[in-house]
TIVOKE-557531 format. One record per residue (C-alpha): residue in three letters; residue number from 1; x, y, z. Coordinates in nm, 4 decimals. Each point is the difference from the previous one (the first is absolute). Layout:
  vexba  ronu         x         y         z
    ala   NUM         X         Y         Z
...
! end
This chain:
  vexba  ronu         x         y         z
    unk     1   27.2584   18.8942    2.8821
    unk     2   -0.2443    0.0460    0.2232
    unk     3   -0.3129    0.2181   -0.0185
    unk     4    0.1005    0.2574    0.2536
    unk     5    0.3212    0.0388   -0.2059
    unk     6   -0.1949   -0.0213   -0.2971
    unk     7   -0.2117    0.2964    0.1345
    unk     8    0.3016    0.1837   -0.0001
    unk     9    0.1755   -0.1242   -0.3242
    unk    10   -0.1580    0.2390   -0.2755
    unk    11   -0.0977   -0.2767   -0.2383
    unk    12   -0.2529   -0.0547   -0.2191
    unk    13   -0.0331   -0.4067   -0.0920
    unk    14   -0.2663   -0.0964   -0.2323
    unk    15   -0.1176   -0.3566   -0.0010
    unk    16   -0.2437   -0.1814   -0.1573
    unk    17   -0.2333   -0.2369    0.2145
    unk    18   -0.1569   -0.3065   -0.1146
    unk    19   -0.2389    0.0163    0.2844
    unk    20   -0.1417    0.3504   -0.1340
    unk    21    0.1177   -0.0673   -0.3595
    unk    22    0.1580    0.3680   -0.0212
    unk    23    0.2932    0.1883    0.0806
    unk    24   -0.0354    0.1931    0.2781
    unk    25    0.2820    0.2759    0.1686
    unk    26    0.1766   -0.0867    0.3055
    unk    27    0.1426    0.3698    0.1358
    unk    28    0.2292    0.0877    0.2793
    unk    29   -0.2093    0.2442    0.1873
    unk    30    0.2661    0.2720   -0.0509
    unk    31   -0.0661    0.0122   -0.3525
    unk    32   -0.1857    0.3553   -0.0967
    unk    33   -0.3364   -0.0820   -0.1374
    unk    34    0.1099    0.2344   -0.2712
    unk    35    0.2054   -0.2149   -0.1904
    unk    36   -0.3301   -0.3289   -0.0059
    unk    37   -0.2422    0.3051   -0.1430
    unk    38   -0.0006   -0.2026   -0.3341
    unk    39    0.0332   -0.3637    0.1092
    unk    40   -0.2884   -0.2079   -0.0549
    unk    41    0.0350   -0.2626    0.2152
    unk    42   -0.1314   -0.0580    0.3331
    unk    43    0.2554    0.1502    0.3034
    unk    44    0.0762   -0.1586    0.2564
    unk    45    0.2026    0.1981    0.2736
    unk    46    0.2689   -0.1608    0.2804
    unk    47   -0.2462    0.0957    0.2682
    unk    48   -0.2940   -0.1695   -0.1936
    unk    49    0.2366   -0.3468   -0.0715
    unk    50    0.1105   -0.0062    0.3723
    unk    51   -0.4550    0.0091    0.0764
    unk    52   -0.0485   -0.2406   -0.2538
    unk    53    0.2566   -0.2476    0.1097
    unk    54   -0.2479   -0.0447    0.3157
    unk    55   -0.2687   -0.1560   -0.1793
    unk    56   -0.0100   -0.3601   -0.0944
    unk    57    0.1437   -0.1324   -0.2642
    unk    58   -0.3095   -0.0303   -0.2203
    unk    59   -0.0015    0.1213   -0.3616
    unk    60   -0.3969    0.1117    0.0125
    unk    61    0.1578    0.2164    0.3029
    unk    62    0.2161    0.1565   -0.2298
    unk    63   -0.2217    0.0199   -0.2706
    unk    64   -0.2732    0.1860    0.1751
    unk    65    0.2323    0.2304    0.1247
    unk    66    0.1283    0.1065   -0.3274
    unk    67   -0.3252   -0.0189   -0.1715
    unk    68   -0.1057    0.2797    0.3030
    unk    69    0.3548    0.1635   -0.0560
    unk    70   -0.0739    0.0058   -0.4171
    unk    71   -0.3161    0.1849    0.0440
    unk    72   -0.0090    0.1988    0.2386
    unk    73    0.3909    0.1284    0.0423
    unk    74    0.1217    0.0905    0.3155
    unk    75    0.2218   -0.2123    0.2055
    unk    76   -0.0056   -0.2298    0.3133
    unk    77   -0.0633    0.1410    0.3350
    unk    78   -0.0426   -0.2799    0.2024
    unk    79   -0.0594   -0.3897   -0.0184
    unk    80   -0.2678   -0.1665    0.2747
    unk    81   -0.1487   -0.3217    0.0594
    unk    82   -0.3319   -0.0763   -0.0242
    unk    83   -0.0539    0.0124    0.3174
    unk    84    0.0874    0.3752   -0.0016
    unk    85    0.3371   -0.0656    0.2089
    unk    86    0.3431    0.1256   -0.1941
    unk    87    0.1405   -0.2630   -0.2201
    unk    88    0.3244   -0.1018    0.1722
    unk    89    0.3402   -0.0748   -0.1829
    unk    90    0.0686   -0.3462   -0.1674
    unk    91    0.3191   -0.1579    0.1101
    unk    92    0.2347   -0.0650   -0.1874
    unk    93    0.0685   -0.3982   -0.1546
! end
């Protein structure tokens, strides 16, 4: 499945990373906020997954993200380089 179907799909998948040590929630971004009211974990929405998937592959990427993510709630607007240029997509191996 891919993540634009996923955004679509009305699932909720919880999985637990090594590289953050946690569970976090991955959730279709059809899915009423309504029914995650309770859930502890850190969300993670299609439309965030599909940003993140532009940024290297690094774990401390990840990890800095969610640490941001943890604290201050909110989600992902937008991911940029350094350099202050858009992040573009990864291809695919």
């Amino acid at each position: 499945m891919s993540l634009d179907e996923f955004a679509d799909a009305g699932l909720v998948v919880q999985v637990r990373s090594e590289v953050l040590e946690c569970d976090v929630l991955f959730v279709s971004d059809d899915v009423p906020e309504s029914t995650l009211e309770d859930r502890p974990e850190v969300i993670y929405r299609a439309s965030e997954l599909k940003k993140l998937a532009r940024l290297p592959p690094e774990p401390a990427h990840l990890r800095d993200v969610h640490m941001v993510k943890e604290i201050f709630g909110g989600s992902i607007s937008e991911v940029r380089e350094a350099d202050g240029e858009a992040a573009e997509p990864r291809p695919r191996t």
